[in-house]
C-alpha positions as CSV (number, residue, x, y, z in Angstrom):
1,X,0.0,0.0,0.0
2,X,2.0,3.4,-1.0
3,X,1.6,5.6,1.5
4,X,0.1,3.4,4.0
5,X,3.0,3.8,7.0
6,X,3.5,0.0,6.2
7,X,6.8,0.0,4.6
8,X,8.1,-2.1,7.3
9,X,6.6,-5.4,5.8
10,X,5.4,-6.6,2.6
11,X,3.3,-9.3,1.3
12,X,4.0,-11.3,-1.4
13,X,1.4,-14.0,-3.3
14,X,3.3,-16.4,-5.2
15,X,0.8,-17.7,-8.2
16,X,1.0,-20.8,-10.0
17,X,-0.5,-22.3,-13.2
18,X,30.6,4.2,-16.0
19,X,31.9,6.2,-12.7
20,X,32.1,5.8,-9.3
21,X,29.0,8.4,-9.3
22,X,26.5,8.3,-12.0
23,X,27.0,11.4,-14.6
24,X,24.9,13.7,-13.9
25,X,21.1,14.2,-16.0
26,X,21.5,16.9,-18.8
27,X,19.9,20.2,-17.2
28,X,16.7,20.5,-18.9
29,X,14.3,23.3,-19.7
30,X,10.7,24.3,-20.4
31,X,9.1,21.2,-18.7
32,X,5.5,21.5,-18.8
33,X,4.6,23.2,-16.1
34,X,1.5,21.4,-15.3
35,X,3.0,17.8,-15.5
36,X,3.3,16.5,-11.8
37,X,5.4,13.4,-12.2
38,X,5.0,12.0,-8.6
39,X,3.1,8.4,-8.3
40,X,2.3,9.0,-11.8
41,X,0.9,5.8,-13.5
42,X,1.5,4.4,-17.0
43,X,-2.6,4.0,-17.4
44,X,-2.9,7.4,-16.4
45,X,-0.4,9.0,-18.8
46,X,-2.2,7.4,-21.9
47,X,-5.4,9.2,-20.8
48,X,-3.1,12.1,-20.6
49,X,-1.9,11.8,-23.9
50,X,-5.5,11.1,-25.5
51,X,-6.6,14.4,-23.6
52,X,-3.1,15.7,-25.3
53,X,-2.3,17.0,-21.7
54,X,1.5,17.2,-22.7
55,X,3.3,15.7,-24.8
56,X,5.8,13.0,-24.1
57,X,8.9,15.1,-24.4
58,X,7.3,17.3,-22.0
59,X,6.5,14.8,-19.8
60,X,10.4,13.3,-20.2
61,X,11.8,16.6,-19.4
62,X,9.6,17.0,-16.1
63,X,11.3,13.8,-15.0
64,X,14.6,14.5,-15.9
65,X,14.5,17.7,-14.2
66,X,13.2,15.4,-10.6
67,X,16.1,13.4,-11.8
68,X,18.2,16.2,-11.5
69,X,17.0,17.5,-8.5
70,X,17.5,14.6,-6.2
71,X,19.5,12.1,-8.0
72,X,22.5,13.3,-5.7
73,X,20.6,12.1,-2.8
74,X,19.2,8.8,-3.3
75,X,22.0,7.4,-6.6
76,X,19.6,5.8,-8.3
77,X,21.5,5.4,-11.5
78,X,24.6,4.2,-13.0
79,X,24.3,6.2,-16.1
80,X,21.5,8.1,-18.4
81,X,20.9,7.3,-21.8
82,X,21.4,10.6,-24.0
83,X,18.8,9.6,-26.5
84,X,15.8,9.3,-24.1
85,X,14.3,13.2,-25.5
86,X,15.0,12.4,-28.7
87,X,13.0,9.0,-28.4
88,X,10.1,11.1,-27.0
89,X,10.1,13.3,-30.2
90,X,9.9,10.6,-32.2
91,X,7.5,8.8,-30.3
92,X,5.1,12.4,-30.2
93,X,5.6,12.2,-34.4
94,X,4.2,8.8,-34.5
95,X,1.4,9.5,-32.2
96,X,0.1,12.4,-34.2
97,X,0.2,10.1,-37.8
98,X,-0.8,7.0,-36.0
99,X,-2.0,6.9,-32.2
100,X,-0.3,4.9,-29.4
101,X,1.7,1.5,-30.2
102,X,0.0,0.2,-26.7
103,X,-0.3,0.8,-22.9
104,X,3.5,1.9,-22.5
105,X,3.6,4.7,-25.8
106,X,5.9,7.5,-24.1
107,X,5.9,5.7,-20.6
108,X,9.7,6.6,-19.0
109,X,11.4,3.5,-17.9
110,X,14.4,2.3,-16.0
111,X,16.6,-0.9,-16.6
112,X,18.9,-2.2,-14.4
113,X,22.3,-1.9,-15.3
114,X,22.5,-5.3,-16.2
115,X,21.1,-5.3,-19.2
116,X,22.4,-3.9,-22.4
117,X,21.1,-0.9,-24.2
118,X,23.1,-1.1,-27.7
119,X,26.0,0.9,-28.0
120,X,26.0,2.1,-24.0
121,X,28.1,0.9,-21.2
122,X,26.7,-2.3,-19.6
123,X,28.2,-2.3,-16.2
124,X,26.6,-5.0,-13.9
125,X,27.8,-2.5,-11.0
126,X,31.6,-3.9,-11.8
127,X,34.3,-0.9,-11.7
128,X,36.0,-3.6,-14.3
129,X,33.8,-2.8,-16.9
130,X,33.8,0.8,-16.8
131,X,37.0,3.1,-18.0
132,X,35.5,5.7,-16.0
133,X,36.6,3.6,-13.4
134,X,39.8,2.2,-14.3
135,X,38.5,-0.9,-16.5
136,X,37.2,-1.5,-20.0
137,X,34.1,-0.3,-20.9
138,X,31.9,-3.1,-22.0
139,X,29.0,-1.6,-25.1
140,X,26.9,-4.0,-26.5
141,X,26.4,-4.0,-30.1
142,X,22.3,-4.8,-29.7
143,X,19.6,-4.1,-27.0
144,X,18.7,-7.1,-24.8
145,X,15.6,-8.9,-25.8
146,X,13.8,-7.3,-23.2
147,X,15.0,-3.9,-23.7
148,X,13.9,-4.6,-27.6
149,X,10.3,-5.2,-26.7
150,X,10.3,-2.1,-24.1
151,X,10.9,0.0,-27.3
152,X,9.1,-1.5,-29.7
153,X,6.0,-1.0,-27.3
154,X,7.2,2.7,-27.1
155,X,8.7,3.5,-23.9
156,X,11.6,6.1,-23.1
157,X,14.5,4.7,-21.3
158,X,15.8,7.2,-19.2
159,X,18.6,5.6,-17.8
160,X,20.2,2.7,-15.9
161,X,20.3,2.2,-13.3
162,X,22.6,0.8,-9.7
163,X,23.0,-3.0,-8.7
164,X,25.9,-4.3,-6.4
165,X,28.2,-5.6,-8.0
166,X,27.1,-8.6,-10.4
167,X,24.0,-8.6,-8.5
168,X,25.6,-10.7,-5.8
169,X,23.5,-8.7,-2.7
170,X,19.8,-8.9,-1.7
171,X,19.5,-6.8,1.1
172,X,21.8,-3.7,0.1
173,X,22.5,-2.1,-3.1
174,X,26.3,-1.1,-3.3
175,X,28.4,-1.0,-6.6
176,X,32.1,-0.6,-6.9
177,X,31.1,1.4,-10.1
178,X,28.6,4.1,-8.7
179,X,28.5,3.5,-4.8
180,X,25.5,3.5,-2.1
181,X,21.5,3.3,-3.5
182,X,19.3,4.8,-0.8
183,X,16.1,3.8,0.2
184,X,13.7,7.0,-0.9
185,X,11.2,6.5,2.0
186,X,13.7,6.2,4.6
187,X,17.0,6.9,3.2
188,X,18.1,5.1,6.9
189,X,16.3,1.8,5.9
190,X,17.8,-0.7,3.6
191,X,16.4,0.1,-0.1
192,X,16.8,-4.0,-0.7
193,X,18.8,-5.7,-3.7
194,X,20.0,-6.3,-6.0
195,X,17.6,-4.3,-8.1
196,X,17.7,-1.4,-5.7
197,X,18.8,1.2,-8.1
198,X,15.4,0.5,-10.1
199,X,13.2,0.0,-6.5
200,X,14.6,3.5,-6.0
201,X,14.0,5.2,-9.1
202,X,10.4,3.9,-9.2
203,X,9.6,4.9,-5.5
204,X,11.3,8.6,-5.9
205,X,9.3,9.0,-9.1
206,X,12.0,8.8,-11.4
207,X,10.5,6.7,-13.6
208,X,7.1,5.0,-13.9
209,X,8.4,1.5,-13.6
210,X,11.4,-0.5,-14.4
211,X,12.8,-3.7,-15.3
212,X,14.5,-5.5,-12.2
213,X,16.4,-9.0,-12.1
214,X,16.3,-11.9,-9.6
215,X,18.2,-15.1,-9.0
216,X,17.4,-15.3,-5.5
217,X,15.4,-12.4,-4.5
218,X,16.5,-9.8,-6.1
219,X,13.3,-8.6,-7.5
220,X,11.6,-9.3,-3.8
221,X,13.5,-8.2,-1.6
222,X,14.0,-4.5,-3.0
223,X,10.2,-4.0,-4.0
224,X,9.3,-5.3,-0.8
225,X,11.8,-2.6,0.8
226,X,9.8,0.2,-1.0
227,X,6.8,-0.6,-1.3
228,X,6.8,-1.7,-4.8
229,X,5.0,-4.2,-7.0
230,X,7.5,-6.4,-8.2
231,X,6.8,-9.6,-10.6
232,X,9.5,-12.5,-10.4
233,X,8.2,-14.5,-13.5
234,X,8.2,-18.2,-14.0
235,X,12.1,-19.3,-15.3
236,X,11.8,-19.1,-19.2
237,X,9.0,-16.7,-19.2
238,X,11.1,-13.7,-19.8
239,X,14.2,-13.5,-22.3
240,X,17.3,-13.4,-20.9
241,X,19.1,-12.8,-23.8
242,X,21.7,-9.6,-23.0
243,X,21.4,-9.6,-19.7
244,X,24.6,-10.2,-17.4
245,X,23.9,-13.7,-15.3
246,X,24.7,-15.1,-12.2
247,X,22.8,-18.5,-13.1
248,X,21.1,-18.1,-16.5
249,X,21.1,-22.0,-16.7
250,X,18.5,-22.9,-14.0
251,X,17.2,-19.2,-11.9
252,X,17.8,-16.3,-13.7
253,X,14.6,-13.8,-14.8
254,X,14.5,-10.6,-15.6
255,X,11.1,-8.9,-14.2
256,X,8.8,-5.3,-13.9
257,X,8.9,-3.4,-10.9
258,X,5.9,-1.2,-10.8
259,X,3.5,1.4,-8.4
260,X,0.6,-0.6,-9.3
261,X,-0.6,-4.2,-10.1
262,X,-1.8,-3.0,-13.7
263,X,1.4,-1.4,-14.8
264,X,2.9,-4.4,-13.4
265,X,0.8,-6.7,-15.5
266,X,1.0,-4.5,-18.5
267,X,5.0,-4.4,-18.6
268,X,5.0,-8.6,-18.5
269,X,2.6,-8.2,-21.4
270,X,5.5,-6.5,-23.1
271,X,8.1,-8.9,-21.8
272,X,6.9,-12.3,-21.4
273,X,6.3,-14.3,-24.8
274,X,9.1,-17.1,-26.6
275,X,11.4,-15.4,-28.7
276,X,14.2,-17.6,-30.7
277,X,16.5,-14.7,-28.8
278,X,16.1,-16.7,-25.5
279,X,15.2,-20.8,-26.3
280,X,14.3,-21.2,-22.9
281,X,10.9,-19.2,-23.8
282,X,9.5,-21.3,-25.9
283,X,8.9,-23.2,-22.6
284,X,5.8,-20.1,-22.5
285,X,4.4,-21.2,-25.1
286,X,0.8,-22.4,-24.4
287,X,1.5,-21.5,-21.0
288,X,-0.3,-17.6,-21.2
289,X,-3.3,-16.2,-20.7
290,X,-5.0,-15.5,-24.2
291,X,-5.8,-11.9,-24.1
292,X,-2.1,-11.1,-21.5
293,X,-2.2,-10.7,-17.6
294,X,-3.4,-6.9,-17.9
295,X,-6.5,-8.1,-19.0
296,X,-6.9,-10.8,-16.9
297,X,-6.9,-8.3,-14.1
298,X,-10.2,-8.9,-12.0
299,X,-11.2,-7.5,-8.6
300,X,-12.9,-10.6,-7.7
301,X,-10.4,-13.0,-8.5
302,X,-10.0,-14.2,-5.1
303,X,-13.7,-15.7,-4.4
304,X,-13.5,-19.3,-3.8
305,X,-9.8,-19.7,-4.0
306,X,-7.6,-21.5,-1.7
307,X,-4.0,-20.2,-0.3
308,X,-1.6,-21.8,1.6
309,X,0.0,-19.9,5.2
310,X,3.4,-19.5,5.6
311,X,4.8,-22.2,8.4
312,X,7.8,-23.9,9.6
313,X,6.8,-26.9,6.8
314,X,8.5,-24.1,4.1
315,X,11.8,-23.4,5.7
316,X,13.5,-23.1,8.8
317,X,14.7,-19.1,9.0
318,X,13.1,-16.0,9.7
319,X,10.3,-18.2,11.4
320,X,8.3,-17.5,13.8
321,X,7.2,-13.7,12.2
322,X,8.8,-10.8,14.1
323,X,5.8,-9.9,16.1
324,X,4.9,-5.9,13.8
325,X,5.3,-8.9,10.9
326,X,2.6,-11.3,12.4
327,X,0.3,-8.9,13.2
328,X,0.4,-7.0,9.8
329,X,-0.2,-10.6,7.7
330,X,-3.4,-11.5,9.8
331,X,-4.6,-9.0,8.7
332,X,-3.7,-9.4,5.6
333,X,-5.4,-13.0,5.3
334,X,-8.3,-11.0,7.3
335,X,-8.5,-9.1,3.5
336,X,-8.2,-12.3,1.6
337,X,-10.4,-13.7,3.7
338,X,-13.4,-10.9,3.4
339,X,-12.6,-11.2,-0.3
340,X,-13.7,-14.6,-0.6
341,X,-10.4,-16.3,-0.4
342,X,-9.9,-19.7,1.7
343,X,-6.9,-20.4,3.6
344,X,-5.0,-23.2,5.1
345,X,-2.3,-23.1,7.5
346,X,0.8,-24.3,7.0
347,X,0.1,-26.9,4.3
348,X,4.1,-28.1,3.9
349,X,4.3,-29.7,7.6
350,X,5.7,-32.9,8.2
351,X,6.3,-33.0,4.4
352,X,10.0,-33.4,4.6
353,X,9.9,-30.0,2.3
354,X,12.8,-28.7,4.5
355,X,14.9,-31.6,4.9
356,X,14.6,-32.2,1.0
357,X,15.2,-28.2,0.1
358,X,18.3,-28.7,2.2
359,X,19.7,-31.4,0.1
360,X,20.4,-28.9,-2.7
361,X,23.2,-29.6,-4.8
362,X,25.3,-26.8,-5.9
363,X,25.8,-26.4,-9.8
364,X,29.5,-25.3,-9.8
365,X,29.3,-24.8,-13.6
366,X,26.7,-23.0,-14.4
367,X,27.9,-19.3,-13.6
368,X,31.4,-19.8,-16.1
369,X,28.8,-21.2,-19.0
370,X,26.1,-18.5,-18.7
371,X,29.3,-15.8,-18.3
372,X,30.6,-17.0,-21.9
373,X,27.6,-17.3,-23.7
374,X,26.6,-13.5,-22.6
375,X,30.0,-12.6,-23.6
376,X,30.3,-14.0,-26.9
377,X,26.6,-12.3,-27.5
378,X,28.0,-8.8,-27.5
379,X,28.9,-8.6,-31.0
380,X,31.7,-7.7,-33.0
381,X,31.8,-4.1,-31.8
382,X,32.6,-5.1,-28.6
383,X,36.1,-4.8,-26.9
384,X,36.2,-8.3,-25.5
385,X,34.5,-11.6,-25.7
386,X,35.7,-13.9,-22.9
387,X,37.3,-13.3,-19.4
388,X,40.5,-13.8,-20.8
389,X,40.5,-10.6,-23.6
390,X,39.1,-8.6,-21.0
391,X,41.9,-9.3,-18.0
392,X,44.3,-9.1,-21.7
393,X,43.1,-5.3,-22.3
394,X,42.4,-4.4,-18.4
395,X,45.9,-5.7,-17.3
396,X,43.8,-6.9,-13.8
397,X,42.8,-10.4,-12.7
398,X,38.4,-11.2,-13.2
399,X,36.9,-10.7,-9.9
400,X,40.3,-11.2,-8.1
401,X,40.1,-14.6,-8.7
402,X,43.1,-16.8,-10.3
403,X,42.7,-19.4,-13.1
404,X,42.1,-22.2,-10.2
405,X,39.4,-20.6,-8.7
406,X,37.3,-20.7,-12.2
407,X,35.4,-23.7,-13.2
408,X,35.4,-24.3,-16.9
409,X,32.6,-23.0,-19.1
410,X,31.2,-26.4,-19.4
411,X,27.3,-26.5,-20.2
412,X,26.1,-27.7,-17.0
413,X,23.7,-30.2,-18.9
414,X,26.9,-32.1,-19.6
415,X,28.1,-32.4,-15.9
416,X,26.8,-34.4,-13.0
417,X,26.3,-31.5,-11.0
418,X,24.0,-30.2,-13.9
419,X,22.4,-33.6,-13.7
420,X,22.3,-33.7,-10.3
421,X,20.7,-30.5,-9.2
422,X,18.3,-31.4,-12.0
423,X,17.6,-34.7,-10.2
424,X,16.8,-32.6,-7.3
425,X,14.7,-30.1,-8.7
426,X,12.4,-32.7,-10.2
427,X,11.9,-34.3,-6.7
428,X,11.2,-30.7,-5.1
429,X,8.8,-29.7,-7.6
430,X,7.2,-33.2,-7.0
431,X,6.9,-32.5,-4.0
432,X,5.3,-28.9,-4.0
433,X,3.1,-29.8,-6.0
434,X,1.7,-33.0,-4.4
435,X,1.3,-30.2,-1.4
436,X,-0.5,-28.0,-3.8
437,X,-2.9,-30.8,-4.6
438,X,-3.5,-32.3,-1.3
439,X,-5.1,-28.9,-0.2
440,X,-6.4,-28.0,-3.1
441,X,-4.5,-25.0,-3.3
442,X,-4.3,-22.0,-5.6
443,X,-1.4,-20.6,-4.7
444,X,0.9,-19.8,-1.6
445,X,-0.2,-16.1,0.8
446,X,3.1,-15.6,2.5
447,X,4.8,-12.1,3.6
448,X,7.7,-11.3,1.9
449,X,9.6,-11.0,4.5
450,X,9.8,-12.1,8.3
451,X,10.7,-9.1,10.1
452,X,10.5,-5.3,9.2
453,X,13.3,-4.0,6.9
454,X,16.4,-3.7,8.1
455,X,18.7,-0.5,9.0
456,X,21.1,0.7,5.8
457,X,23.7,0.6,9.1
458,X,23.0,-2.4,10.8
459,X,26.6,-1.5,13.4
460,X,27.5,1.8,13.9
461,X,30.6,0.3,14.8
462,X,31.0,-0.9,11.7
463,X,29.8,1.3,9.2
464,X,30.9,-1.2,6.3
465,X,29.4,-4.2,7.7
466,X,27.3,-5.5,5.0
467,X,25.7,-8.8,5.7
468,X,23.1,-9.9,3.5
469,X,20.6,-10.9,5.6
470,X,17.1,-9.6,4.1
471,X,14.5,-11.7,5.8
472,X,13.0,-13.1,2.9
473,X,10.7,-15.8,3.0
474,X,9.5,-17.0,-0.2
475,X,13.0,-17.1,-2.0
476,X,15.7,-18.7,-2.2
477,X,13.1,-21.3,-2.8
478,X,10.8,-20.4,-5.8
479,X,14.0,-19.5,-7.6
480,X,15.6,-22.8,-7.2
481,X,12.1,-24.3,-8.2
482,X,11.9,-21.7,-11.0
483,X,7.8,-20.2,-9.6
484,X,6.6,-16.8,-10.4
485,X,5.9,-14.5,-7.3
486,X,4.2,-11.1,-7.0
487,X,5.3,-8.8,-4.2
């Protein structure tokens, strides 16, 4: 609920079927005067533009010039993209010969810096692919798949935006490229990771929504921080194709983070589909509601469904709730409850859910093959290919890590760690399901997190102590299985 004094603790519903600071915005001029920017939704700037309110460079100026003025404070971004007004131009030409392409014509967007935007400096929050910052600066020849269908659905990309550092942090968002992310309703509160930078720029009106990524929370964990709607799509929903991984093979996703359920919905219509970009999508196929999740929106959904309460079956941390926490989900479930929903507590007891979750096997592989592959995708106009051409030209070693502390690229489908995790994940999913069906379940009502969010100092002893210890409940799980979540 924006606004609601809640920011503490979130729920989520998990469904089934280039310097060391970012460079400052161009100063702009003659914003409409009349364009207020703040909590400004994508449905309502399409009635906007039908009432031709402003037009959608005036409406990119206005939130440049926020950009500008508080950008110092919370360091949202990484870097801007210098074409975003003259996108907006064009877009305002096409919607005078021809109308609106859809739902996100002249909507300004933020991507994580993560993913490419062709012929800018892709970052992943690593000083070692910046020159600004004493490495090589990695510049894609193409846009990521989903950065392709963001534009070809017409929205501005304003900029990109901060992650930590390869996106290895769920609870903070620090890069050794472009430094601290603050949370913009309590700038002493963690603003969650490891898409932080976008959670920010969302929640300070920056931008109307962005694209976030998660391998283990990292979509959660931030829009749960700020009050955010945040989607973690079903693996292979999405294209990852151009985006930097951390596990493409088995949890990557790349997701919307959103103000509002429909702008939410509306951005996976743009996002989700199979595209021979991304193989792993044509897993979708079939698999999507006819007319897209936007218009499958319905304010009764929940009459006569069944959810499952969160419990000590599901996993053994952050459990009990922190006592603000357990208060705030009953009466959540009161909501559900009064809606017509059903619920059942703690269906995964005596399951063996936790014992068999904790016999994960690692997949030691997988992070060297997905690293090539996005590599060699960067085309021929890029400065390096593989880890070695880039520790050739940057003189420094990847990561700090020698030779021997690198698997080999090998796919991990030819490995028996590949096998084996995938051994595993057939049992688990077994198993969660046979749950699902002996309750008859719809889907899982859990909070997001177990305990209010956390202080951006958690020692004031030790101002750099930076555990990662969000209190998330629903992931690491769901991403190992590869199920969506809302937050």
């Amino acid at each position: 609920m924006r606004g609601s004094g809640r920011a503490g603790t979130a729920i989520g519903l998990l469904l089934l079927s280039s310097g060391c600071d970012a460079p400052a915005p161009t100063p702009v001029q003659d914003a409409a005067p009349d364009v207020d920017v703040v909590e400004l939704s994508a449905e309502q700037i399409q009635a906007d533009y039908a009432e031709d309110r402003y037009s959608a460079v005036q409406l990119t100026r206005a939130f440049l010039a926020r950009i500008e003025r508080y950008e110092d404070l919370y360091n949202a971004f990484v870097s801007m993209n210098p074409d975003a007004l003259a996108t907006a131009a064009a877009l305002d030409a096409e919607y005078a010969a021809t109308g609106p392409r859809g739902p996100l014509h002249g909507v300004p967007v933020v991507i994580k810096d993560n993913i490419d935007y062709g012929g800018q400096v892709t970052t992943a929050g690593y000083d070692g692919f910046s020159a600004a910052t004493g490495g090589v600066d990695m510049i894609p020849d193409d846009d990521a798949a989903v950065v392709t269908r963001l534009r070809e659905a017409g929205a501005i990309i304003l900029g990109k935006t901060n992650l930590p550092d390869f996106a290895g942090h769920g609870t903070r968002t620090e890069s050794s490229v472009a430094g601290v992310t603050l949370n913009a309703y309590d700038v002493t509160r963690i603003p969650g990771g490891s898409s932080g930078g976008t959670a920010t720029a969302v929640n300070a009106s920056f931008a109307v929504l962005g694209l976030g990524t998660e391998t283990g929370g990292s979509i959660q964990n931030p829009s749960a921080a700020q009050a955010l709607v945040g989607v973690k799509p079903t693996y292979g929903l999405v294209p990852l194709e151009g985006v930097v991984p951390l596990n493409g093979s088995y949890a990557d996703v790349v997701g919307p983070m959103a103000r509002s359920v429909y702008d939410a919905a509306v951005a996976l219509d743009v996002l989700a589909g199979p595209t021979p970009e991304d193989l792993a999508t044509y897993a979708a196929a079939g698999n999507m509601p006819g007319d897209g999740y936007a218009a499958a929106l319905d304010p009764a959904a929940l009459a006569g469904r069944r959810f499952g309460l969160v419990g000590e079956g599901w996993r053994d941390t952050w459990l009990p709730l922190a006592e603000e926490t357990e208060a705030i989900y009953r009466d959540a479930v009161a909501v559900i409850h009064e809606r017509g929903a059903e619920t059942v507590e703690d269906p995964f007891a005596g399951t063996g859910f936790v014992e068999l979750y904790a016999e994960r096997p690692r997949v030691p592989s997988a992070s060297a093959y997905d690293m090539l592959n996005y590599f060699l995708g960067l085309g021929p106009g890029a400065a390096f290919h593989s880890v070695e051409e880039w520790e050739a030209l940057s003189g420094r070693s990847f990561r700090d890590r020698d030779d021997s502390e690198r698997p080999p690229p090998a796919r991990p489908s030819a490995t028996e760690e590949g096998d084996a995790f995938q051994g595993w994940r057939a049992d688990i999913r077994a198993l969660f399901r046979s749950v699902l069906e002996e309750h008859d379940l719809d889907g899982l009502f859990f909070p997001q997190a177990g305990a209010p969010i956390g202080d951006l100092v958690e020692d004031p002893e030790r101002p750099d102590y930076n555990p990662n210890n969000h209190p998330e409940l629903p992931s690491n799980v769901i991403n190992d299985i590869g199920l969506p979540v809302v937050t």
